[in-house]
DRENDO-1510 file (C-alpha; in Angstrom, 1 decimal, always signed):
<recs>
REC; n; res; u; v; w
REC; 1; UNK; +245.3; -51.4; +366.7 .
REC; 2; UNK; +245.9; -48.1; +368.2 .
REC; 3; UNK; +245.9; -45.1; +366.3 .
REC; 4; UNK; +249.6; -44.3; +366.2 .
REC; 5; UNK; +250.4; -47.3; +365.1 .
REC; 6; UNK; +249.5; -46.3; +361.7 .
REC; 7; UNK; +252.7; -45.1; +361.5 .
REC; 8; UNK; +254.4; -48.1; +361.7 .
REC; 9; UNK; +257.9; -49.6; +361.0 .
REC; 10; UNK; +256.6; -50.6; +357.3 .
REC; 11; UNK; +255.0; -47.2; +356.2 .
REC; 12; UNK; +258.7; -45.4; +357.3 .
REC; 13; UNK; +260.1; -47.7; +354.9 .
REC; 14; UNK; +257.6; -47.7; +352.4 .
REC; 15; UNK; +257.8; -43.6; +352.5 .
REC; 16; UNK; +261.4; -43.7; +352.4 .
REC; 17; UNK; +261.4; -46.1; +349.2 .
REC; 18; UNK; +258.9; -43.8; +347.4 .
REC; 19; UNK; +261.3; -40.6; +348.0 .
REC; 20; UNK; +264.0; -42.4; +347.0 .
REC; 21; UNK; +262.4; -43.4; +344.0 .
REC; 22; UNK; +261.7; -39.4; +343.7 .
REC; 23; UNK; +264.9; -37.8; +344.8 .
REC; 24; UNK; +267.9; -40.6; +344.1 .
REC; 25; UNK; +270.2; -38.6; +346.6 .
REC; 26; UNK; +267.2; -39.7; +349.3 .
REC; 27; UNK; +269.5; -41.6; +352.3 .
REC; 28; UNK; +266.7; -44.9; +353.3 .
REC; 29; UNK; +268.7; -45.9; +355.5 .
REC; 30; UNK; +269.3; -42.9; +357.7 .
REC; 31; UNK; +265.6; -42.2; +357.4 .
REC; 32; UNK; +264.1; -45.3; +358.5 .
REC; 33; UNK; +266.8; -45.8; +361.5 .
REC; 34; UNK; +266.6; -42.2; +362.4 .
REC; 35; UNK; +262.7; -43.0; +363.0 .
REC; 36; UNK; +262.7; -46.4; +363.6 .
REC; 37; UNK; +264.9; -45.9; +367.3 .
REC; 38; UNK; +264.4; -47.4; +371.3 .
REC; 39; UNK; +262.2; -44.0; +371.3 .
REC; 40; UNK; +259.6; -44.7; +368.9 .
REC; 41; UNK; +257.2; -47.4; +370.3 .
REC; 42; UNK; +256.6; -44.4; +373.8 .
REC; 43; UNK; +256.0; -41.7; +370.9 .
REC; 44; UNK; +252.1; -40.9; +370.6 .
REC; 45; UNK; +250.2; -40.1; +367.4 .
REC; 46; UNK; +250.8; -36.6; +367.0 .
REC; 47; UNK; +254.2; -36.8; +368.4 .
REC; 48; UNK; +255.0; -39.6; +365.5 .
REC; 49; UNK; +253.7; -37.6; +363.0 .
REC; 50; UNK; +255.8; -34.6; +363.7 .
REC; 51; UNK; +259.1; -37.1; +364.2 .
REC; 52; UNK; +258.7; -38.2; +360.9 .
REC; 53; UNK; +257.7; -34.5; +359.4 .
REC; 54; UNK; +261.1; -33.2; +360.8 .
REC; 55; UNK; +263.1; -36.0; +359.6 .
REC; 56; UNK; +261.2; -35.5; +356.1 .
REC; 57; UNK; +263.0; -32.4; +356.1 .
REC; 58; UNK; +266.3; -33.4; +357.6 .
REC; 59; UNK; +266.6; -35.9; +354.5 .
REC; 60; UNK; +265.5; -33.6; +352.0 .
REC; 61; UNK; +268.4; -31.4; +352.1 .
REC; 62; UNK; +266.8; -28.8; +349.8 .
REC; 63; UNK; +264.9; -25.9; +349.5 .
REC; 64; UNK; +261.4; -25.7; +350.6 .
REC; 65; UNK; +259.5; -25.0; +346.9 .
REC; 66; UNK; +261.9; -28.1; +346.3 .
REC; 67; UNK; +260.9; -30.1; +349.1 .
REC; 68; UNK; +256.9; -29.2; +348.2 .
REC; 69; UNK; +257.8; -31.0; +344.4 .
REC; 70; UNK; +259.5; -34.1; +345.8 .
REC; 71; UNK; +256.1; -34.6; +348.1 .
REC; 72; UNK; +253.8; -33.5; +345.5 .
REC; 73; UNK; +255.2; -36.9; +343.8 .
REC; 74; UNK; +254.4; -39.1; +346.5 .
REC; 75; UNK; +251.1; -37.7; +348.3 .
REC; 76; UNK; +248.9; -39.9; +346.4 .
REC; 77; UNK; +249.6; -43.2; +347.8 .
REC; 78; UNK; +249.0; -42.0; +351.0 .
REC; 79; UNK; +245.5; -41.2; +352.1 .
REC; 80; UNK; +243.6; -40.7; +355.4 .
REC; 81; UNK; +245.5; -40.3; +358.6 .
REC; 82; UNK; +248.9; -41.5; +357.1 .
REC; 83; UNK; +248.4; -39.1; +354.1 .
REC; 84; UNK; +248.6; -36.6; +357.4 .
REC; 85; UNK; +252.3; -36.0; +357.5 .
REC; 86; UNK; +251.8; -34.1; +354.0 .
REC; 87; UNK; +250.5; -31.0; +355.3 .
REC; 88; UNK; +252.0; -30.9; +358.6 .
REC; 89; UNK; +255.4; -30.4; +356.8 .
REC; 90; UNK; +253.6; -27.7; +355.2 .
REC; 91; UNK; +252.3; -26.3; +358.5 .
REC; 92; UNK; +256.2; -26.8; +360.2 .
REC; 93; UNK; +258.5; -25.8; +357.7 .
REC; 94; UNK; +255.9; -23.7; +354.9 .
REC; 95; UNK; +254.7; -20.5; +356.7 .
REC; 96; UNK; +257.6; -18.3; +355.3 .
REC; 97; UNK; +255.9; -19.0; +351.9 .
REC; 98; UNK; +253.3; -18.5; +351.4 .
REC; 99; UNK; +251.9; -19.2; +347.7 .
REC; 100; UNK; +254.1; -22.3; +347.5 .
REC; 101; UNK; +252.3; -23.8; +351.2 .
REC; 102; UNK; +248.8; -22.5; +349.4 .
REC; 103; UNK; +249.3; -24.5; +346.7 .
REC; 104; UNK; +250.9; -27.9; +348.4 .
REC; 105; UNK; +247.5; -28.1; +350.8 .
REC; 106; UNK; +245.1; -27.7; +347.6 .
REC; 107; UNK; +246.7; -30.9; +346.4 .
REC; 108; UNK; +247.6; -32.6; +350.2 .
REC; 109; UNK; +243.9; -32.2; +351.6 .
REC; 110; UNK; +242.5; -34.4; +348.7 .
REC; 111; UNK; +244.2; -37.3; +350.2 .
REC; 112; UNK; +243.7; -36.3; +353.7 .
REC; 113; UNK; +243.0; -33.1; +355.3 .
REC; 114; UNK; +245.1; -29.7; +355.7 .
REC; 115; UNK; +242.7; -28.6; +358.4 .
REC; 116; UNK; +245.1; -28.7; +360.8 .
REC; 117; UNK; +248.0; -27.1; +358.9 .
REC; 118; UNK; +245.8; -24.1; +357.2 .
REC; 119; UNK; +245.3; -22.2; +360.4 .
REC; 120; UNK; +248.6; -20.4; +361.0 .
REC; 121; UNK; +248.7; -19.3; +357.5 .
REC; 122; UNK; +245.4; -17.8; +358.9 .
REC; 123; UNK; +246.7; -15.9; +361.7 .
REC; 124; UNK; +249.5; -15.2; +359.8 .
REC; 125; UNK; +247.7; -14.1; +356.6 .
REC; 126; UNK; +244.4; -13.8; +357.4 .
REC; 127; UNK; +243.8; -11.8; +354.3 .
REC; 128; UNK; +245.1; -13.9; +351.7 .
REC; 129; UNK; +244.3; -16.8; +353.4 .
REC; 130; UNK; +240.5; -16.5; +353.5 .
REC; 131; UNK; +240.7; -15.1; +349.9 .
REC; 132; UNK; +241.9; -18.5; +348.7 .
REC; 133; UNK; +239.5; -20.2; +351.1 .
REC; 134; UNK; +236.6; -18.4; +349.8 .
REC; 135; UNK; +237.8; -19.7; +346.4 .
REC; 136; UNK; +237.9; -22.7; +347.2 .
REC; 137; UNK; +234.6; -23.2; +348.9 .
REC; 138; UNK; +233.4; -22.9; +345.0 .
REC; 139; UNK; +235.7; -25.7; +343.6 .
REC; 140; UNK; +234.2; -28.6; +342.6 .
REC; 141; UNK; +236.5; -31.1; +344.6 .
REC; 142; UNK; +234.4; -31.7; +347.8 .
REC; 143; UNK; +237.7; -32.4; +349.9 .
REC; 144; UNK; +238.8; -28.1; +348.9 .
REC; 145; UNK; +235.3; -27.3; +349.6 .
REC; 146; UNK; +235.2; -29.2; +352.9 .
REC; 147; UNK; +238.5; -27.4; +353.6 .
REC; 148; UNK; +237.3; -23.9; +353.3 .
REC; 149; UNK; +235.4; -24.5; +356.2 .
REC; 150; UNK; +236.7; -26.9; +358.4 .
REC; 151; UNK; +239.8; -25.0; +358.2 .
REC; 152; UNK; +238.9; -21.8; +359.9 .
REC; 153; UNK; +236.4; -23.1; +362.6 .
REC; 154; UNK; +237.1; -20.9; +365.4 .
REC; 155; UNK; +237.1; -23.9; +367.8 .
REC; 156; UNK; +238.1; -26.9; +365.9 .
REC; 157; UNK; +238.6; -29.5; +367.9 .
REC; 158; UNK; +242.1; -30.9; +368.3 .
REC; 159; UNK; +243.3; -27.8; +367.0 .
REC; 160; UNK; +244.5; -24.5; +369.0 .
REC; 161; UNK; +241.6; -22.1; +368.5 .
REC; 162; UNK; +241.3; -19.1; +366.1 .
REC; 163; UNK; +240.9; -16.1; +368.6 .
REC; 164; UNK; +240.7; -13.5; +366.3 .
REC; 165; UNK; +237.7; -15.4; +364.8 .
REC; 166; UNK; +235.7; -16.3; +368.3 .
REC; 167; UNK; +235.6; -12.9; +368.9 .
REC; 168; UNK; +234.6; -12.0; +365.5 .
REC; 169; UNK; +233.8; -14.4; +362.7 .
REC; 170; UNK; +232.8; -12.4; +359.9 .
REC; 171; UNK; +235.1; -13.4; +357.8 .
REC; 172; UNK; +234.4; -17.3; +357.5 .
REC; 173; UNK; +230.3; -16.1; +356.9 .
REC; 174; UNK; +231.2; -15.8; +352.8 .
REC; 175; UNK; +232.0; -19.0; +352.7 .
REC; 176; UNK; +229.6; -20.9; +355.0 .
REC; 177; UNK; +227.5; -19.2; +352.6 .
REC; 178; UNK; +228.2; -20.4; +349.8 .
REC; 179; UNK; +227.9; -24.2; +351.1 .
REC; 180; UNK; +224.8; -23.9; +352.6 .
REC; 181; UNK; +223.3; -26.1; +350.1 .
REC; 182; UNK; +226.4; -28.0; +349.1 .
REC; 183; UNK; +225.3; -31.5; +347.6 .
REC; 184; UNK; +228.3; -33.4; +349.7 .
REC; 185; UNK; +227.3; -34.4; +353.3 .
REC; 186; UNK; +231.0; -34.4; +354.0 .
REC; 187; UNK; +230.9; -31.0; +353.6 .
REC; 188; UNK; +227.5; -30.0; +355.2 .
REC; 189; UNK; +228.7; -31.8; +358.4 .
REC; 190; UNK; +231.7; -28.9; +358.1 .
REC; 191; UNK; +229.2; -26.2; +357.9 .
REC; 192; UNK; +227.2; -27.6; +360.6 .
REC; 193; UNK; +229.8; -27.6; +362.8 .
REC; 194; UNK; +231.2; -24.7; +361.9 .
REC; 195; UNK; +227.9; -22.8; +363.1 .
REC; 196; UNK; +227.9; -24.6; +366.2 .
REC; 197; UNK; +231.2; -23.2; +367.2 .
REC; 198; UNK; +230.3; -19.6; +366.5 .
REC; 199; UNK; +227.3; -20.1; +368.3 .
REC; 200; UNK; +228.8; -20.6; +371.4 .
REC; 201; UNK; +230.3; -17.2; +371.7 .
REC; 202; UNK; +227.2; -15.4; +369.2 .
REC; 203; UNK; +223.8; -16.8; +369.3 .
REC; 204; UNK; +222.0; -13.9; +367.9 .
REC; 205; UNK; +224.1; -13.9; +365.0 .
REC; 206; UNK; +223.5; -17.8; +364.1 .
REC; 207; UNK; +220.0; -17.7; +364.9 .
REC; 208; UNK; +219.5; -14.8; +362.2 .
REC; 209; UNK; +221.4; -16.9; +360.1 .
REC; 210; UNK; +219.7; -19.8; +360.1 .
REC; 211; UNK; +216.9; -18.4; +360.8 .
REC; 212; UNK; +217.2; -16.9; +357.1 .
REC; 213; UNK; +218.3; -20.2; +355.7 .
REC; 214; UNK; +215.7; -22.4; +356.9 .
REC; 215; UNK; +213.2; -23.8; +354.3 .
REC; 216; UNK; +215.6; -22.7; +351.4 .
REC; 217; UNK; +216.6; -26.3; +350.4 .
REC; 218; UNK; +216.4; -29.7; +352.3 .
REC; 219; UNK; +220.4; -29.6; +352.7 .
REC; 220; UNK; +220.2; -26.7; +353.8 .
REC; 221; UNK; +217.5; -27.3; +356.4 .
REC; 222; UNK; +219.6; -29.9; +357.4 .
REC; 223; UNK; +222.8; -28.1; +358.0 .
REC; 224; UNK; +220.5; -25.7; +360.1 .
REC; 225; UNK; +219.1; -28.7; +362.1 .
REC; 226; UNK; +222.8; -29.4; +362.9 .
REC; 227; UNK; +224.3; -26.3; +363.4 .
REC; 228; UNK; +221.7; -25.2; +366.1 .
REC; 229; UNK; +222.4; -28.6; +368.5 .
REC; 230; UNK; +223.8; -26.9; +371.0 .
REC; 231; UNK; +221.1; -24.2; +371.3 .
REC; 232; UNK; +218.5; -26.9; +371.2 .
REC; 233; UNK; +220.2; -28.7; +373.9 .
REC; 234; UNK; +219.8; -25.7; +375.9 .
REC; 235; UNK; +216.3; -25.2; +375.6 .
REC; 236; UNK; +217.1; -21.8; +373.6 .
REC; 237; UNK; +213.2; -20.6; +372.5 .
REC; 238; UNK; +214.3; -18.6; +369.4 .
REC; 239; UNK; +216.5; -21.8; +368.4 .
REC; 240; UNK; +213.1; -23.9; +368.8 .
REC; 241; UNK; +210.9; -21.5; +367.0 .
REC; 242; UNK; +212.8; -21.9; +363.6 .
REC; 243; UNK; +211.2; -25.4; +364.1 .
REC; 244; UNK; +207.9; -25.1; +365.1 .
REC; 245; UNK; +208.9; -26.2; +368.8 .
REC; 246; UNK; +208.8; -23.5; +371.1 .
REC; 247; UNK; +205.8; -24.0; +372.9 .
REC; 248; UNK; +205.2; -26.7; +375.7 .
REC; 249; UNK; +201.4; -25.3; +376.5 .
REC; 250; UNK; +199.1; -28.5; +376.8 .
REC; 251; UNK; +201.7; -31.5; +376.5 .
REC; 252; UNK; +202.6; -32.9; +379.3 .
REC; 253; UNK; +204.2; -35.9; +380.7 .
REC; 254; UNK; +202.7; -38.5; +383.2 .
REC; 255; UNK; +203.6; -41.9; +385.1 .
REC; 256; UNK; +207.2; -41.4; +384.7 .
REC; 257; UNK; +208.8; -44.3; +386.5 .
REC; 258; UNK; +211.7; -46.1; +387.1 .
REC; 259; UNK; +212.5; -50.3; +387.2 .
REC; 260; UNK; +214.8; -49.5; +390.3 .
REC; 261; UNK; +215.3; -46.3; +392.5 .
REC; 262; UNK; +218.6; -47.8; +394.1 .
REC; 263; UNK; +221.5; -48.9; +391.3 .
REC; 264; UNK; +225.4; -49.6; +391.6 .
REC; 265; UNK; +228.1; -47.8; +389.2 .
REC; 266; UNK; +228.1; -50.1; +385.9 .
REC; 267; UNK; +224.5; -50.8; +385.9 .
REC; 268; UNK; +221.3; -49.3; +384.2 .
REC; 269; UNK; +218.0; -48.7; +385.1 .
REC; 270; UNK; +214.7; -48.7; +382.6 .
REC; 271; UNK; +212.4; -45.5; +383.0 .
REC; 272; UNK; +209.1; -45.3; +381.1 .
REC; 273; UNK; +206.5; -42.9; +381.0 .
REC; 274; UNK; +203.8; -41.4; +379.0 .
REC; 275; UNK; +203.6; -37.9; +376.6 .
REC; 276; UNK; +200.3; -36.2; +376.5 .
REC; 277; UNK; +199.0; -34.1; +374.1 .
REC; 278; UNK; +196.1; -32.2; +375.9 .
REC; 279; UNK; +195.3; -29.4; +373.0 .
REC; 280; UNK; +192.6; -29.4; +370.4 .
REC; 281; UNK; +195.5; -30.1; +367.5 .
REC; 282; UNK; +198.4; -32.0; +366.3 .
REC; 283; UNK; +201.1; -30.4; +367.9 .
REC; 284; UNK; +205.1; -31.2; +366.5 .
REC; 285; UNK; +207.0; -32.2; +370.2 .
REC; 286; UNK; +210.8; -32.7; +370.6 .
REC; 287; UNK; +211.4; -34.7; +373.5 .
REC; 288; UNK; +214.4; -35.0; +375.9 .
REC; 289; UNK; +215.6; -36.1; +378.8 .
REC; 290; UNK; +218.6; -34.7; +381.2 .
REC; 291; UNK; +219.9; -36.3; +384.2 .
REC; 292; UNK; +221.8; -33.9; +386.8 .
REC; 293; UNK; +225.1; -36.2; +387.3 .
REC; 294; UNK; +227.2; -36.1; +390.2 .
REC; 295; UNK; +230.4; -33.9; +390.3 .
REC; 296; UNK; +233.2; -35.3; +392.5 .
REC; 297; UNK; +232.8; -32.4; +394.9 .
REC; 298; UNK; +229.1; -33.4; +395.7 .
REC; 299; UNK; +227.3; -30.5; +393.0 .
REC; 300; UNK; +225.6; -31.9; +389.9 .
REC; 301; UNK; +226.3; -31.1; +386.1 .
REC; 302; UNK; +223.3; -32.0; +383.8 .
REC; 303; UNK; +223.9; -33.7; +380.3 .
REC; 304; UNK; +221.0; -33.8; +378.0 .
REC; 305; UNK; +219.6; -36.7; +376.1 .
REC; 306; UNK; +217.7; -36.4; +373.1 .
REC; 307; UNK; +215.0; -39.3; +372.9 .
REC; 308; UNK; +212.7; -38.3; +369.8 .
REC; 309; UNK; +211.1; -35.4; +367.4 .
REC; 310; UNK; +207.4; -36.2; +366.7 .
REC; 311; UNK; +204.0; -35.8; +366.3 .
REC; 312; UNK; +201.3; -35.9; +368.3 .
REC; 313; UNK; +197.5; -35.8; +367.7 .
REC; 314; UNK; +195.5; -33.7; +369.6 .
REC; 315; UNK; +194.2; -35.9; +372.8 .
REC; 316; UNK; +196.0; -38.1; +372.6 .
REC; 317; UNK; +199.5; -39.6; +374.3 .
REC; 318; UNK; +202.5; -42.0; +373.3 .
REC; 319; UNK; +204.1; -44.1; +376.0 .
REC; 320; UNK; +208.2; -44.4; +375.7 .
REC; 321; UNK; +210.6; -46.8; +377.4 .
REC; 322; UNK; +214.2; -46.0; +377.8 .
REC; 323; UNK; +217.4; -47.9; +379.1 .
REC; 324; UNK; +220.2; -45.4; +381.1 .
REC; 325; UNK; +223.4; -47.0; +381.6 .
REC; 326; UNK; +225.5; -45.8; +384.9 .
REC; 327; UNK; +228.7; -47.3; +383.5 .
REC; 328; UNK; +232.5; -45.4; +383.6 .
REC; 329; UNK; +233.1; -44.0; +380.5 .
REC; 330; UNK; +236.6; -41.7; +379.1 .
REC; 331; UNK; +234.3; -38.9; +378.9 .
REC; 332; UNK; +232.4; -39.3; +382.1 .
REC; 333; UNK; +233.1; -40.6; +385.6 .
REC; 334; UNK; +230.3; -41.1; +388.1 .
REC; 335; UNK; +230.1; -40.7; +392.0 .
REC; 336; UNK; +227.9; -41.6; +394.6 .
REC; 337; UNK; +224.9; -39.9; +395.0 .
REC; 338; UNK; +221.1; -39.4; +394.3 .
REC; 339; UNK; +221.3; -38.1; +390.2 .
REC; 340; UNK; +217.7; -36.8; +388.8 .
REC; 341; UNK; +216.3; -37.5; +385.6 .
REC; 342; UNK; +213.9; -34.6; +384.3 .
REC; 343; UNK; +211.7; -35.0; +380.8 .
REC; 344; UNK; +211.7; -31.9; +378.7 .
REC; 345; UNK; +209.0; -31.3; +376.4 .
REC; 346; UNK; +210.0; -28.4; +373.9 .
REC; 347; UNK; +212.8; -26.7; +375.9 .
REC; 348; UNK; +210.7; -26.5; +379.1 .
REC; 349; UNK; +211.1; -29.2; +382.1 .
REC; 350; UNK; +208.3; -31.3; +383.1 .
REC; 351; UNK; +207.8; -34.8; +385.5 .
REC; 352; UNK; +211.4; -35.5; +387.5 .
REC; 353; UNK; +212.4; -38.2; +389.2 .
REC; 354; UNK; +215.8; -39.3; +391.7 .
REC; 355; UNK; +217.7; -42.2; +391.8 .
REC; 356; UNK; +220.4; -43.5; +394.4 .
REC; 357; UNK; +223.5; -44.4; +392.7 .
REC; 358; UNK; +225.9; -46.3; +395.0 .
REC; 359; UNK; +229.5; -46.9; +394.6 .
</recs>
């Protein structure tokens, strides 16, 4: 079942019994046939969310502080992505008022997420805003404390991103803060990713972070493991040496080879190899792979693979075996070509090797 077709023929009638049950003056019929038309099954997810958000408020003929009561009524049968349509009437019709939209998204993100409909209140009140935010990054609902973050992410995906805070995002630090060592993973996955959006546009200021964080607490280590993926990827050495893994000296990698050197899109090849550790002690490695993938217009983009974070005792070596599939994918198309697959030890490059892909 597709996505959008959560919101389905029997949830507008189920919705529109509920608010009846609520608000007697509710019209069912209008609603559901108003929604329910020869347009519906061509609407997408976000467009049937919004369809039924405006026709929410087209049937609640009331004022907004009004309309917030009738929902606050309902909200709790409705959880996940159908529980959605809560606070994006709160993002459409609430940003006038603010204190009544404050208090509808404390109660509507526990049943789904206000993510989404927080961040024009933050443009628009950035002030207030974060002040509640910071608040409630110290509730003890997880869902309020997951919120705080996720909801002013500078680049939150699916969303339109917070300008004000790519270019400076000071005022989310507070509350990152104080969920560094949060006890939910839901919400240390938030921090995480918070972290890795700001550092896309401010390294330094991550890396001091983090840097500062590591070894506090184990969630917190692990929200700094997380955050820094992107710098990792990257082979950033200040990003490495919060773990230990900025130096390559002594390891290297030998008979790195590959079960075909000619391949068809769809298919896979097997490459194995060896990792030596040539130094007089144990040395921690990360080890990774990236493969320079054909562009359309004949250049090559590479995409890096992580294969494993270990340890290895002085002289000695560790063979590994890995399959690489060629195959289309939604996220990546592939062209003809001859594609390279370089082993990286610690952030620096070592053996390479070419393949022929063929159309």
């Amino acid at each position: 079942m597709n996505l959008k077709d959560e919101y389905n023929k029997a949830f507008i009638e189920e919705l529109s019994r509920k608010l009846k049950f609520v608000s007697t003056d509710f019209d069912t019929n209008s609603f559901n046939q108003s929604i329910i038309n020869s347009d519906w099954e061509h609407r997408e997810l976000k467009d049937r969310m919004r369809f039924i958000t405006t026709n929410i408020n087209t049937h609640l003929n009331f004022s907004y502080p009004k309309q917030i009561k009738i929902l606050s009524k309902v909200v709790a049968d409705y959880r996940g992505l159908k529980g959605m349509v809560f606070p994006d009437f709160v993002q459409v019709y609430g940003l006038n008022d603010l204190n009544t939209s404050l208090k509808a998204m404390e109660l509507f993100t526990q049943y789904s997420t206000a993510e989404f409909a927080i961040r024009p209140f933050i443009e628009k009140y950035p002030k207030e805003t974060m002040l509640q935010m910071l608040a409630w990054s110290t509730y003890k609902n997880e869902h309020l404390r997951r919120l705080a973050s996720e909801g002013c992410r500078p680049r939150l995906p699916w969303a339109s991103p917070l300008r004000n805070f790519i270019a400076n995002p000071n005022p989310a630090l507070p509350i990152l803060e104080n969920l560094k060592n949060d006890s939910s993973l839901y919400v240390r996955k938030s921090v995480a990713n918070h972290l890795n959006d700001i550092s896309k546009d401010h390294p330094n200021l991550v890396l001091k972070m983090t840097k500062s964080w590591y070894g506090e607490k184990t969630h917190t280590n692990w929200i700094v493991k997380h955050a820094l993926r992107t710098l990792l990827k990257k082979g950033d050495k200040k990003a490495l040496a919060i773990f230990g893994l900025d130096n390559s000296k002594n390891l290297e990698t030998t008979n790195l080879t590959l079960s075909q050197n000619n391949i068809k899109i769809g298919e896979y090849i097997h490459f194995e190899f060896d990792v030596l550790n040539n130094s007089k002690k144990t040395r921690n490695i990360r080890l990774e792979y990236k493969i320079a993938f054909v562009k359309a217009n004949g250049s090559a983009s590479n995409k890096v693979f992580q294969l494993s974070e270990f340890s290895l005792k002085a002289n000695n070596q560790k063979h590994f075996k890995r399959k690489q599939w060629f195959k289309e994918l939604t996220t990546r198309k592939h062209y003809p070509g001859e594609h390279k697959i370089t082993l990286v030890i610690n952030g620096d490059e070592k053996s390479k090797i070419g393949l022929i892909l063929s159309s």
